[in-house]
N, C-alpha and C positions, 0 to 999 in steps of 0.2 A: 775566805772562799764563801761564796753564797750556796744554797742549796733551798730546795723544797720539800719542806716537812710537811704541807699540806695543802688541798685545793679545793675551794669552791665555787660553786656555781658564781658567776661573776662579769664574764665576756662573753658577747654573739659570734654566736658558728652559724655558716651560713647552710642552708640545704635547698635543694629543689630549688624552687622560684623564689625563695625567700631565706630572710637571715630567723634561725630561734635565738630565742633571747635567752641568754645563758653568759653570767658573769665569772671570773674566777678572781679571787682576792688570792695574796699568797704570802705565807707568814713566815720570814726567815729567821734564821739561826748560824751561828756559826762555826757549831760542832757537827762535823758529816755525819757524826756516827748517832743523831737521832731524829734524821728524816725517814719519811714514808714510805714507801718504796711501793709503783705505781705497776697492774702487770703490763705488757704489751697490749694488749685489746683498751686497755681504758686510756693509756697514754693517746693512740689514734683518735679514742672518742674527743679530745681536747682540740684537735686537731681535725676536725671533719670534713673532707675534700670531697665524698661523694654519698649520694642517695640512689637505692634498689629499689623497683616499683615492678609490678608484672608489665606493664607497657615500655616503660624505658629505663635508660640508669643514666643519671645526672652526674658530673665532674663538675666541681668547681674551683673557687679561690680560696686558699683556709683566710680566716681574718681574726685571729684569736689575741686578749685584751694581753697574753703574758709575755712581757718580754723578752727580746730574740738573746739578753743575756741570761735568762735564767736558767736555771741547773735544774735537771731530774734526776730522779736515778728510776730507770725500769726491768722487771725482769722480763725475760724469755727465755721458752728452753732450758730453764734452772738455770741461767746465769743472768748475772746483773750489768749493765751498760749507765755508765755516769757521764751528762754532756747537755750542753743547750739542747734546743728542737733542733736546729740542723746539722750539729754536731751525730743527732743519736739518730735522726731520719740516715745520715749513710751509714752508721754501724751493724741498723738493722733492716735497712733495703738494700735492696741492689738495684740499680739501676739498668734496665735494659734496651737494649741499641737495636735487640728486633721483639719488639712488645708482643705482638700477633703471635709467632714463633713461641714466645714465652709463654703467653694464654693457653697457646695449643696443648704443650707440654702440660701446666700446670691441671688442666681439663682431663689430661689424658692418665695421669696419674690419679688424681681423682677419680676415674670414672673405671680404672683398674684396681682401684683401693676398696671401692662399691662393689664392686662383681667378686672379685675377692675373698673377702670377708665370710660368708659364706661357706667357703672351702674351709676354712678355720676352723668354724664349730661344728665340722662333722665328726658324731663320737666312735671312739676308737671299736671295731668289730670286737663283739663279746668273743673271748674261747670256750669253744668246747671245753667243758669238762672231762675229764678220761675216767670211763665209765669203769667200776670194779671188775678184775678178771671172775669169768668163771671158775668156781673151785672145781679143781678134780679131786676127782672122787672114787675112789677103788674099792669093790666091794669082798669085803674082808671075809676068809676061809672060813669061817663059824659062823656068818651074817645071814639071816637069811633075807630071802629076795625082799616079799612084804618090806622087812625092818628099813633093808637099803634104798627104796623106792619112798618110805617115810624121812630118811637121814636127806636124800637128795632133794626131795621135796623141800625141808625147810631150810637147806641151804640157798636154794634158788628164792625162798618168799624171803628170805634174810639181805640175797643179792640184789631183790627187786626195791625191798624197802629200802636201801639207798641208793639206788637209781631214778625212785619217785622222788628223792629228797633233793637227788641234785635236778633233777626234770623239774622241780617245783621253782629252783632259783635260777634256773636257768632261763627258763620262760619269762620270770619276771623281768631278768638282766634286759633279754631280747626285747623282752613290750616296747621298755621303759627306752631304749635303743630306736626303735624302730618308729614310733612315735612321733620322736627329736627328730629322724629323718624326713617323717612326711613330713611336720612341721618344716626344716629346710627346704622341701622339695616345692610348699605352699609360698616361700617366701622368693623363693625362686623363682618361680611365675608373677608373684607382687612384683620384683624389680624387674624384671621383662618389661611387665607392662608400665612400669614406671620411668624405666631408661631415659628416654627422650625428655625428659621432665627434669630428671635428675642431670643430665649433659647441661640442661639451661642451666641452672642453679649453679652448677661447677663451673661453666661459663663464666655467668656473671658476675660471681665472686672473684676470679682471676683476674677478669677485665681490670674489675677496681683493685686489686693487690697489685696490680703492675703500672695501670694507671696511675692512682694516687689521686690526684685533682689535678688543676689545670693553672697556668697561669700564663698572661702578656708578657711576651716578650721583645716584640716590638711596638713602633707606632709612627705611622704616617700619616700628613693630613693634608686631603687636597681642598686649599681651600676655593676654589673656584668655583669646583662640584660639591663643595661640602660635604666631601665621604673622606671619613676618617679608615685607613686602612691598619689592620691589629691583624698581629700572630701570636695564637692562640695555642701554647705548648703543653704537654702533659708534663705533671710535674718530675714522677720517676722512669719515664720511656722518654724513645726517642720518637715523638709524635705530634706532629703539628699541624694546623692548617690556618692558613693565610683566608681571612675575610672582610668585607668591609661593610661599614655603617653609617648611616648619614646623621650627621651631629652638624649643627649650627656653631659660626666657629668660635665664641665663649665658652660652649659647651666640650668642644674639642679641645681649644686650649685650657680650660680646666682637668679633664679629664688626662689630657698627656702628661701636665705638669705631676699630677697626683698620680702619674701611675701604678705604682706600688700599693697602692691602698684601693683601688677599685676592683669591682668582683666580675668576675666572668662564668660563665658556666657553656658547659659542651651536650648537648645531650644525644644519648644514643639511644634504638630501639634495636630489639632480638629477632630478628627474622629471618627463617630457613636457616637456623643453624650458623648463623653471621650475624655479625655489628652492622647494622648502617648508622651514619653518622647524619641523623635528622635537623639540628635547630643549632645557630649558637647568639649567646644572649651576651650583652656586657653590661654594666651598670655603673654611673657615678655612684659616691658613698658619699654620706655626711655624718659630722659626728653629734651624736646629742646624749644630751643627761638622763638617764631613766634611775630616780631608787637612786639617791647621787651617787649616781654610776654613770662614766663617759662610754659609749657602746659606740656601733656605730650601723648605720640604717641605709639603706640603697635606695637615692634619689630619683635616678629615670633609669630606666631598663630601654635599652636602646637591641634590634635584633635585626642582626644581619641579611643583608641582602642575597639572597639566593640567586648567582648565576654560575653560566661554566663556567666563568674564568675562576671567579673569586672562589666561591664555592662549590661544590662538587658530590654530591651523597655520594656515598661510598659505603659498598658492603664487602667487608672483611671476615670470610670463614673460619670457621674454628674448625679445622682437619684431623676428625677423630680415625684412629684405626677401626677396620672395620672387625669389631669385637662382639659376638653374642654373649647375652646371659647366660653360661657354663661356665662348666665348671673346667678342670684339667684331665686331662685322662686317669690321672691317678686319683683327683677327687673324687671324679665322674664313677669310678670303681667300688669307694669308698661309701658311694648316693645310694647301697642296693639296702632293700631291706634284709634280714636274716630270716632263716626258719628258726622259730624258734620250739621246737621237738631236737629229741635228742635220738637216733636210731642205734638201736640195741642190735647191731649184727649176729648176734650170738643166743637166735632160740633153739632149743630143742626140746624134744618130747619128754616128758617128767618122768617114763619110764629108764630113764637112764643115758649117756652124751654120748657113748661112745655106740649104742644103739639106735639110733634117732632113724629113721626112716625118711630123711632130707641128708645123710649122709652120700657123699660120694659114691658114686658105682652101687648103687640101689635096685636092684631089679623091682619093678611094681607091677603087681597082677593086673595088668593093662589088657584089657582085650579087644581094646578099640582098633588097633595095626591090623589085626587078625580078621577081625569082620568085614575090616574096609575090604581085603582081597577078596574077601569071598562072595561079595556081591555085585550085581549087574549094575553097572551106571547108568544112571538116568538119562537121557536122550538131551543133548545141551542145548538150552532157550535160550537164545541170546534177548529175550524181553525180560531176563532175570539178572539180581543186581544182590553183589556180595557185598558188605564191608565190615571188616573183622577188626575189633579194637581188642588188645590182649595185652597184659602188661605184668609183668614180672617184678620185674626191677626198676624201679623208683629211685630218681638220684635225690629226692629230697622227704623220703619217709619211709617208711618200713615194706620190705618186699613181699608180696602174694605168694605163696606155694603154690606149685601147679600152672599158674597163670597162663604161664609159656605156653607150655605142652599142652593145655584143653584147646586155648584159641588155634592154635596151629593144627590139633585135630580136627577143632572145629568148622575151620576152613576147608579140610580134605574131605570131612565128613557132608557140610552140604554141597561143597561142588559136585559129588557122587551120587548124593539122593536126588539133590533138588534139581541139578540138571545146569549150574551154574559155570558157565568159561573161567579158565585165568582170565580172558580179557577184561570181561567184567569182573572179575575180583579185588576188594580192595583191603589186603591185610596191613596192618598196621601190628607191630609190635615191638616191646618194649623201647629203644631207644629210637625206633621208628614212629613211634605213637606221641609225639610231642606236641605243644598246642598249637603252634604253625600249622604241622602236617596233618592234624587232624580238620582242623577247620579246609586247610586248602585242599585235599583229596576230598573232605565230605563236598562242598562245593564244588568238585570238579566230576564227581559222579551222577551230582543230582542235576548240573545240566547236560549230562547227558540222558539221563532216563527220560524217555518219553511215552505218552499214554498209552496206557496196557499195560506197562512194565510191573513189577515186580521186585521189594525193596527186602531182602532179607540183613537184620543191622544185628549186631551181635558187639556186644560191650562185659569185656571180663579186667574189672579194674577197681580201685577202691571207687566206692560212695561216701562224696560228702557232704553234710546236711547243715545249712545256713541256717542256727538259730535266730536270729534276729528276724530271719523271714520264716518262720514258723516251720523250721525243719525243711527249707524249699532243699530236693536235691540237686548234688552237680557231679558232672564226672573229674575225675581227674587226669589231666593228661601225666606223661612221664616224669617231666619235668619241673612240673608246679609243686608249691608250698602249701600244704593242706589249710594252713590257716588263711591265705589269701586267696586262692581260688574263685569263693562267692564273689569277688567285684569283679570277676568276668563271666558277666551273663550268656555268653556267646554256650559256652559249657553247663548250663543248665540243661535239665534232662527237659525241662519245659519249652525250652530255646530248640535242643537238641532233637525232639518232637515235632513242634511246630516245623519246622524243618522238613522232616519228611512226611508229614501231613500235609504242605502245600505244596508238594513234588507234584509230578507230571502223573506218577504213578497210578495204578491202580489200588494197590497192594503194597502196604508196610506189615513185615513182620517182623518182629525186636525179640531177642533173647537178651535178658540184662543177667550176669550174675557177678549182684553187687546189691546189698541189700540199703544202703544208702542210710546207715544208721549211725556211720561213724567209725564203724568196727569191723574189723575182716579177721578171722578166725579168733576171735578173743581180744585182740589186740586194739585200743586206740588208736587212731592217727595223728587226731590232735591232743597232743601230752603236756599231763603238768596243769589240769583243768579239772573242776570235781565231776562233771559230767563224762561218761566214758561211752555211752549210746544214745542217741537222739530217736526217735519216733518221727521219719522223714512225710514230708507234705505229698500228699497227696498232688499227681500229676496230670491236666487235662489234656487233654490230644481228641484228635479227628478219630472219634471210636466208631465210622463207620469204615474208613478204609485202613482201619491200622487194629492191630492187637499188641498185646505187650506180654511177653512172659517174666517174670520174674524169680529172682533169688528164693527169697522170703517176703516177710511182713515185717511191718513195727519194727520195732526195734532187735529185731534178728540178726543172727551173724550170719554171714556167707562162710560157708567151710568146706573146708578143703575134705578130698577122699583121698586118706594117707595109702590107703592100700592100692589106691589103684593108680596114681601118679596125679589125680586131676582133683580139677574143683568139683565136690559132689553134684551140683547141680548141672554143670558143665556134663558131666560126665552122662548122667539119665537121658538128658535129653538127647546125646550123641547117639546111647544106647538106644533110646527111641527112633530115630530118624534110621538108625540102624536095620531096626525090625524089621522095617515094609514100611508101605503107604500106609496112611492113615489121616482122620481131620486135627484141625489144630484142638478140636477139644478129646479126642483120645489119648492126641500126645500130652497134652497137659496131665488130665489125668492120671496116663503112667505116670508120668515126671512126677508129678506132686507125692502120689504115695509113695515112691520108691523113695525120696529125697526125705519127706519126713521120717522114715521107718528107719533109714540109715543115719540121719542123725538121732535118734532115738539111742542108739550105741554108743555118741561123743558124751552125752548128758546131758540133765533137762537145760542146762543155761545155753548149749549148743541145740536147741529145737531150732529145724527151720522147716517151714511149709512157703511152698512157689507158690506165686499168686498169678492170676490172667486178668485182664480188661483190653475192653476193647471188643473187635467184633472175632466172633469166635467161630463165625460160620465161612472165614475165609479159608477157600485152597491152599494147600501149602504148594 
C-alpha cells in the first residue's frame, strides 16, 4: 500500500490569472501507521480551484504535480478519511444538483450563526440577595424605655451592617453585569452596521465551498470559423456554461487533444447581493523544468467570446431571509440592565416597630383637609396652569413618606388659592408619574399655555445628582433606576427648566421638594457607594420670568413631617398658601423659617433651610 507521510512545496496550483509555483516531492513508505496526517483546510490548499479578491472570485482547473494514485489520509471533524484526491474529494464533499439553493442555505446559516452569537454571552441576571429579617423585639417587664430604645437601636445598626455588606457585593455583581451588557448592546449595533458586509463574506465563501473550481468538459471545433466551442463545468455543482473561442486550428487541435491538462478559469463578480458570471478564460499548458522540477506554465490564454447565444451574464441571488440584528424575545428580555440597589421594605422609626408612625391606620395631626373647607376659593383663571409631580412609591428604589398625600394636597390646595381648573390641572402621581407620562403631559401643557399664562410646577420626588457632571441635578420619574437616570437629560432639572422658561408664559412658579443631594430622609438612593450625599450643581433658568422654591441647600435632606402625614416642606408651604394672599417673598419667608425650626427637632444632620432664586417680585 502506498501512502503519504509527507509533502512539499513541489507542483504549480494555479490562481487568478496565473499558475504560483509551488512543487510537492512525496516520500513513501510502507507502513500506514507512520504517515502524516493532513487537516482538511491544508489538504484543499494542495489542491487550489479558486481565488477571493473584493472585486471578483476566480474558479478554476486544479493542476497539481501528485499523482491521481497517491494516498492521504486527512482529518475533519475529529475523524480521519484515507483515499486518493478523488477518492477523498467525495468522502468529504457533497456534490450539489442545486448550487445557488445551496449557497443560499449555507449564507443563511452563517449569517444566523453571526446574529446569534450574541444571544450566548448574555450573562445570567444576578439575584437578589434576601435581605436579614427584622428582629423582634419585646420590650421586657423590668426594661425601661430609654434601655429598650438603646437594645433596638443596636439591633437595627447590627441589621443594617449586613445589609451594607451584601449592598456592597451586590452592586458589584450588578456593575460588573451590566457593563458585559452595554458592551453586547455596542456590539450589537457593530454588527448592524456590519451585516451587509458580513452576507458578502458568507456569500463568497459558500460560492467557492460548493463550487470547487471548474473544469472542460466538452470540446467542439468549427473549423471553418475557427471557434472552438468548450463547456465549462463546476467541478462539485451542477453548473455549467457553454462558450466559445476562436483558436487557429493547430492551436485547437492541440489544445482538444490535451484536454485534460489545460486550464480554465470562470470568473464571477458580487453585485446587489448576486453572482454575475463576468469573464471566462482557457489556456493551453506546457510543461517545462524549473529547480529540476517538471511544472507546468500556461502558454496562450485564449477569452471567450461574449455573445447571447454563446454567452450570457447572469446574476444569480443569494435570497437571505429577511432577519434583523436582534436578538429573540427571550434574549431581547435578558438585554436589560439591572438596578443595582438593593430596597429595604422594612424602615421604621427607631423609637420602636410596632410604634412607627408609617404604620397602618395612623391618624396624623393633619390640618390641611380642615382649612381647605374653611376657605373661600379663589375666582378660577383659566391663564393658570397646574402640574403636580408627586411620587410615593418607586418600583426601582426606596419609597418617599408622605409623598402621596402632600402632592395630592398639594393640588387641592392650589387649585383653591391660586384659582386653578381641573382642566388645567395636570397631576401625575406615583405610578402615573412615569417618564413617558411626564415628558408627554409636560409637552402637551406647555403647548397649550399661551402668553399671559401662568405656570405653577410643583415636583415631590427623589433628587438625583450626576457626579461626573458636577452634582448637575435630575428628577426621577417612578420607574427609573437611580443610577441611570443621568443619561436622560430630558429629566434634568436644567432641561426641565429651560422648558418652562421658553414657554409662551409669562409666569413660571416651581415648588421642588427634593433637595437633589442624593438622600431623602436619611436614606441613599444610590447604595453600596462610599458617598451617601452629593452638594447638587447649581441650576440656570430664565430668572426673570420664573422663581424656584426649594427643599433645602447643599447637601440637605428633604424630610418628611411624621406628625403631620407630609413632607415638611410640602406641608409649610400648603400651610402658607393656606393663610391668605401674600407675595412670593412673604411665603418664602414663612416656609423658610417654619421648615428650618421644625427640623431643628429631627437633629442637626436633619437641618433643612428652603432656598428661592429667581425673580421674587412675581404675583402669585
Amino acid at each position: 500500500m502506498l501512502t503519504v507521510l509527507g509533502l512539499s512545496p513541489s507542483f504549480t496550483a494555479m490562481a487568478a490569472w496565473g499558475y504560483e509555483s509551488a512543487t510537492y516531492s512525496v516520500r513513501c513508505v510502507r507502513d500506514s501507521k507512520n504517515f502524516d496526517t493532513l487537516s482538511f483546510s491544508s489538504f484543499l490548499e494542495l489542491f487550489k480551484t479558486s481565488n477571493s479578491t473584493q472585486e471578483s472570485i476566480m474558479l478554476f482547473t486544479p493542476h497539481s504535480r501528485v499523482s491521481e494514485s497517491q494516498l492521504f489520509l486527512v482529518q475533519k471533524d475529529g475523524q480521519n478519511y484515507f483515499g486518493t484526491k478523488n477518492e477523498l474529494e467525495k468522502q468529504l464533499t457533497e456534490y450539489s444538483k442545486n448550487p445557488f439553493e445551496t449557497i443560499q442555505k449555507l449564507t443563511q446559516s452563517r449569517v444566523d450563526a453571526y446574529l446569534s452569537d450574541l444571544a450566548s454571552q448574555i450573562p445570567k441576571e444576578i439575584q437578589k440577595p434576601v435581605l436579614p429579617k427584622a428582629p423582634e423585639l419585646t420590650k421586657g417587664e423590668f426594661e425601661k424605655k430609654a434601655d429598650f430604645e438603646i437594645r433596638v437601636q443596636g439591633a437595627m445598626a447590627e441589621r443594617e451592617k449586613q445589609i451594607t455588606a451584601l449592598q456592597e457585593q451586590y452592586r458589584k455583581d450588578v456593575e460588573a453585569r451590566n457593563k458585559t451588557i452595554e458592551n453586547l448592546k455596542v456590539e450589537q449595533k457593530r454588527k448592524k452596521e456590519n451585516l451587509p458586509k458580513k452576507v458578502e463574506e458568507f456569500s463568497k465563501v459558500a460560492f467557492i465551498e460548493v463550487m470547487k473550481g471548474v473544469k472542460i468538459t466538452d470540446a467542439k471545433y468549427d473549423v471553418e470559423n475557427e471557434i472552438m466551442y468548450l463547456k465549462i463545468a463546476a467541478t462539485n455543482a451542477d453548473f455549467s456554461k457553454k462558450a466559445s473561442f476562436k483558436m487557429a486550428p493547430m492551436e485547437a487541435k492541440n489544445f482538444k487533444e490535451n484536454l485534460d491538462t489545460q486550464w480554465a478559469a470562470m470568473e464571477f463578480g458580487y453585485e446587489n447581493e448576486g453572482f454575475v458570471l463576468k469573464n471566462i478564460e482557457v489556456a493551453s499548458t506546457k510543461e517545462v523544468t524549473k529547480k529540476n522540477e517538471m511544472v507546468y506554465e500556461k502558454d496562450k490564454i485564449f477569452t471567450a467570446t461574449l455573445t447571447d447565444i454563446d454567452f450570457k451574464p447572469q446574476t444569480i441571488k443569494v435570497a437571505l431571509s429577511d432577519k434583523k440584528v436582534e436578538f429573540d424575545n427571550q434574549a431581547e428580555a435578558k438585554l436589560t440592565i439591572q438596578n443595582p440597589n438593593l430596597v429595604d421594605s422594612y424602615q421604621v422609626s427607631a423609637l420602636g416597630y410596632g410604634e412607627s408612625s408609617q404604620a397602618k391606620g395612623k391618624k396624623y395631626n393633619d390640618d390641611i383637609p380642615e382649612l381647605l373647607t374653611k376657605i373661600q376659593p379663589a375666582a378660577i383663571d383659566k391663564k393658570k396652569w397646574l402640574f403636580v409631580v408627586g411620587i410615593e412609591d418607586y418600583t426601582e428604589t426606596d419609597k418617599i413618606a408622605f409623598a402621596k398625600r402632600s402632592a395630592e394636597s398639594f393640588a387641592k390646595v392650589a387649585q383653591k388659592t391660586l384659582g386653578v381648573s381641573d382642566r388645567n390641572t395636570y397631576a401625575l402621581i406615583d405610578s402615573k408619574a412615569t417618564a413617558g407620562s411626564i415628558k408627554d403631559k409636560l409637552n402637551l401643557l406647555l403647548n397649550e399655555v399661551k402668553e399671559g399664562d401662568t405656570i405653577y410646577f410643583y415636583y415631590n420626588g427623589h433628587g438625583i445628582p450626576d457626579v461626573a457632571k458636577g452634582g448637575e441635578p435630575y428628577m426621577l420619574p417612578s420607574d427609573k433606576i437611580p443610577d441611570f437616570i443621568t443619561k436622560e437629560d430630558e429629566f434634568s432639572l436644567k432641561q426641565i427648566y429651560k422648558k418652562l422658561g421658553d414657554s409662551k408664559a409669562d409666569k413660571v412658579i416651581a415648588v421642588v421638594d427634593s433637595c437633589f443631594s442624593g438622600a431623602t430622609d436619611g436614606i441613599a438612593q444610590i447604595k453600596g457607594v462610599a458617598a451617601t450625599r452629593v452638594k447638587p450643581k447649581a441650576v440656570t433658568f430664565d430668572q426673570t420670568k420664573m422663581v424656584v422654591l426649594s427643599a433645602g441647600k447643599d447637601t440637605q435632606y428633604s424630610n418628611m413631617y411624621e406628625d403631620k402625614g407630609h413632607r415638611l416642606f410640602s406641608y409649610f408651604v400648603m400651610k402658607s398658601l393656606l393663610g391668605g394672599k401674600k407675595t412670593i417673598t412673604e411665603l418664602f419667608r414663612e416656609v423658610s423659617y417654619k421648615t428650618s425650626e421644625a427640623s431643628n427637632e429631627l437633629g442637626a444632620l436633619k437641618k433643612q433651610e428652603p432656598t428661592m432664586q429667581g425673580n421674587d417680585k412675581l404675583e402669585l
